[in-house]
C-alpha positions as CSV (number, residue, x, y, z in Angstrom):
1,X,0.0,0.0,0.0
2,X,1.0,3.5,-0.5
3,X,0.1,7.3,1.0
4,X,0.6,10.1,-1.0
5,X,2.2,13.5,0.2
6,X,3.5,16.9,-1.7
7,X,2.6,20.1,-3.5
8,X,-1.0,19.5,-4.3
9,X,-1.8,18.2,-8.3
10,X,1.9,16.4,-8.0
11,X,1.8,14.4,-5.2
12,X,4.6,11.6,-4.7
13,X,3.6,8.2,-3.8
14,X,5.6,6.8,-0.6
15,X,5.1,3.3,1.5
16,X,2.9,3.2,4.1
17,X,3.9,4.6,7.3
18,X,4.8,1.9,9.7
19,X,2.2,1.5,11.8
20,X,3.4,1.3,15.8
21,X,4.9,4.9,14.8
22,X,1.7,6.3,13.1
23,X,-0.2,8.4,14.9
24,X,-3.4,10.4,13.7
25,X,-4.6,12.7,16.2
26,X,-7.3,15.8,16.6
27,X,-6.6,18.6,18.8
28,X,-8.5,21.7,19.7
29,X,-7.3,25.0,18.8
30,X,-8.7,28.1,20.2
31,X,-8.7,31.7,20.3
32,X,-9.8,34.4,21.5
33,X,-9.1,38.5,22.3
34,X,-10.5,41.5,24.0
35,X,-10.9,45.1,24.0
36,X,-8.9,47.1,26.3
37,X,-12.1,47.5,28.3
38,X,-11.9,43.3,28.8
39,X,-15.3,43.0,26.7
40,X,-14.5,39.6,24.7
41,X,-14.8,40.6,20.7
42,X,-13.4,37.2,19.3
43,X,-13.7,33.2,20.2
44,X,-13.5,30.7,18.0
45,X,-13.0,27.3,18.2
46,X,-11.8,24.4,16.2
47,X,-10.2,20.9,15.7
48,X,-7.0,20.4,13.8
49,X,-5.5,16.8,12.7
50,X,-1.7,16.0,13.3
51,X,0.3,13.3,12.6
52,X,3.4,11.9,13.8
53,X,4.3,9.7,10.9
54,X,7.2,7.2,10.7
55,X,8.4,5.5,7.1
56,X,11.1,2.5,8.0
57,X,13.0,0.1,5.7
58,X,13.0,2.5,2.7
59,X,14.9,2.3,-0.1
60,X,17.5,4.9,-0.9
61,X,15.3,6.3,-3.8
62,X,12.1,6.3,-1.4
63,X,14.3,8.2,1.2
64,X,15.2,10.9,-1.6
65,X,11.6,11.2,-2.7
66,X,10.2,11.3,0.3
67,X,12.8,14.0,2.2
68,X,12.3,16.0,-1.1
69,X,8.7,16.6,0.0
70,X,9.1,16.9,3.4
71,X,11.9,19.6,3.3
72,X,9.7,21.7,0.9
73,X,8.8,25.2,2.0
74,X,5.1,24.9,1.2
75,X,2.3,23.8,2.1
76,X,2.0,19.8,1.4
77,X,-1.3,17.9,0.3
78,X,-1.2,14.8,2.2
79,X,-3.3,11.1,1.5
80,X,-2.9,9.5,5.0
81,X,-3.8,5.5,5.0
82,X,-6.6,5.9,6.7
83,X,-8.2,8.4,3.6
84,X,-9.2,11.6,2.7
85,X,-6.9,14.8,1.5
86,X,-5.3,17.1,4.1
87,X,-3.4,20.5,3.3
88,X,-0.6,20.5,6.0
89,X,2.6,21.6,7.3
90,X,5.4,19.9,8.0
91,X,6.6,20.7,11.9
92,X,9.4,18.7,12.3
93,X,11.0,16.3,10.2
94,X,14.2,13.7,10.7
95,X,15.9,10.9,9.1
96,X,18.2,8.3,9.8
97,X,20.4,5.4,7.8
98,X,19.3,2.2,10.2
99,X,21.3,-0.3,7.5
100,X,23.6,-0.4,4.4
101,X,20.5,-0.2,1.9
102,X,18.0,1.2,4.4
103,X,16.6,4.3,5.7
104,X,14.0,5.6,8.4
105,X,12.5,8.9,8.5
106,X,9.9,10.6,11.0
107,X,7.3,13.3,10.4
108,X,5.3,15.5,12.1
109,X,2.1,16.8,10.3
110,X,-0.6,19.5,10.9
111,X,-3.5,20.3,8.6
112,X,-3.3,23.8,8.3
């Protein structure tokens, strides 16, 4: 199976994350300010998905495509395994060589 994550209309095709590592999550995020009097003129609420992703045993051309994505300065379109298509940032990224032919790289994702 493969996700699908980069600018949107030419997303790359990646392996599936591997799945003790993947986690999909939905947090509130809130907001509000006031006048200098204290009266409250703005509140709004909503819910955000993130992702802490993990890709192991990739391929040294996987690695590349994938790190190409993630290290872009833009906005990503992002196909998580579980469906649908999410705009989001990327909030922290690493990668590491865990063999002679193999790579690992972790992700953390916000819809924006």
């Amino acid at each position: 199976m493969t996700t699908r994550i980069g600018l949107s209309g030419s997303e790359k095709a990646v392996p599936d994350p591997h799945r003790p590592g993947y986690a999909p999550a939905a947090l509130p995020v809130a907001n509000s300010e006031r006048a200098l009097d204290g009266t409250l003129n703005t509140t709004w609420v909503a819910m955000k998905r993130r992702w802490h992703v993990e890709w192991r045993l990739l391929t040294a051309a996987q690695h590349t495509t994938l790190w190409t994505e993630l290290i872009r300065q833009a906005h990503l379109s992002w196909q998580p395994p579980e469906g649908g298509t999410y705009a989001v940032r990327v909030m922290s990224a690493t990668w590491r060589r865990t063999s002679a032919a193999d790579y690992a790289v972790e992700a953390d994702l916000e819809e924006v």
